[in-house]
Wavefront OBJ file of the C-alpha trace (Angstrom):
o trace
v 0.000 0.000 0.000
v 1.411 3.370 -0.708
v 1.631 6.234 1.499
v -1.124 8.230 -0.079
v -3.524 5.188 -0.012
v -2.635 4.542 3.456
v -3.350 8.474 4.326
v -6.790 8.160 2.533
v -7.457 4.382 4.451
v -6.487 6.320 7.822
v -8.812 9.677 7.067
v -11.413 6.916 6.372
v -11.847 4.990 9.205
v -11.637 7.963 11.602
v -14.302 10.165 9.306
v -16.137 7.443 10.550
v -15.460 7.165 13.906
v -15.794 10.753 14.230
v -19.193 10.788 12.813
v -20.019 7.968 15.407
v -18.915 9.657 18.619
v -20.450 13.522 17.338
v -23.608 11.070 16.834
v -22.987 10.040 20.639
v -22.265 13.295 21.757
v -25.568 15.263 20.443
v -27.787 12.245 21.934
v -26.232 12.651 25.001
v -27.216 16.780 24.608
v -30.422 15.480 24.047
v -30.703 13.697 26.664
v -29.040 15.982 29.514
v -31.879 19.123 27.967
v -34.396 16.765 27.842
v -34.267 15.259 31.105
v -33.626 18.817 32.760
v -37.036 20.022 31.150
v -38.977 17.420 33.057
v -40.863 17.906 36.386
v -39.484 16.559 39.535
v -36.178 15.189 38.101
v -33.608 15.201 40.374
v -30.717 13.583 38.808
v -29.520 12.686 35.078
v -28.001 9.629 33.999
v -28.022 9.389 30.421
v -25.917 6.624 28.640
v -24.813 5.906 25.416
v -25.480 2.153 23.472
v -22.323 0.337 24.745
v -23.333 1.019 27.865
v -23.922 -1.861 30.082
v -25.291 -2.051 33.801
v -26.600 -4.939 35.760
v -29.346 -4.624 37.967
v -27.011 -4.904 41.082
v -24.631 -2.289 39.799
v -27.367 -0.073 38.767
v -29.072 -0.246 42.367
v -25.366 0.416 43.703
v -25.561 3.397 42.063
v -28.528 4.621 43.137
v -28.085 3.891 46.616
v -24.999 5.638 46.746
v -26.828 8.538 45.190
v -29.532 7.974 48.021
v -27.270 7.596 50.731
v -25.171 10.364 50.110
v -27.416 13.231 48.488
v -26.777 15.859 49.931
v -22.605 15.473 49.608
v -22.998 14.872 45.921
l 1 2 3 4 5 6 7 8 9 10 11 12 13 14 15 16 17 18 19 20 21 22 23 24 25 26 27 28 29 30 31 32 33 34 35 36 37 38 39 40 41 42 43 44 45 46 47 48 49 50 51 52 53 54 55 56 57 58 59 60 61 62 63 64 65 66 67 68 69 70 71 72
């Protein structure tokens, strides 16, 4: 492969990847204005699609947020 076509493989793949984590980026926006437009929402935890939680380290969160409200 020659330089140049190496250049134009590399600019590929990241164009790409670029467009995937702006894409990422304005749903999180989203996410954060929507949520803070809402009634009676106290906290904000918006994720992305590779994000994974179980139940037990989703409830670890939240009691941690519970437990410790006002230091947060």
């Amino acid at each position: 492969m020659s330089s140049i076509e190496t250049i134009q493989l590399t600019d590929t793949i990241y164009h790409y990847k670029n467009l995937y984590v702006m894409n990422v980026n304005r749903a999180k926006i989203f996410a954060l204005k929507h949520g803070k437009q809402q009634n009676n929402v106290k906290w904000l935890m918006p994720f992305h699609s590779n994000s994974f939680l179980s139940e037990e380290n989703f409830n670890t969160i939240l009691n941690v947020i519970n437990n410790n409200d006002p230091l947060i």
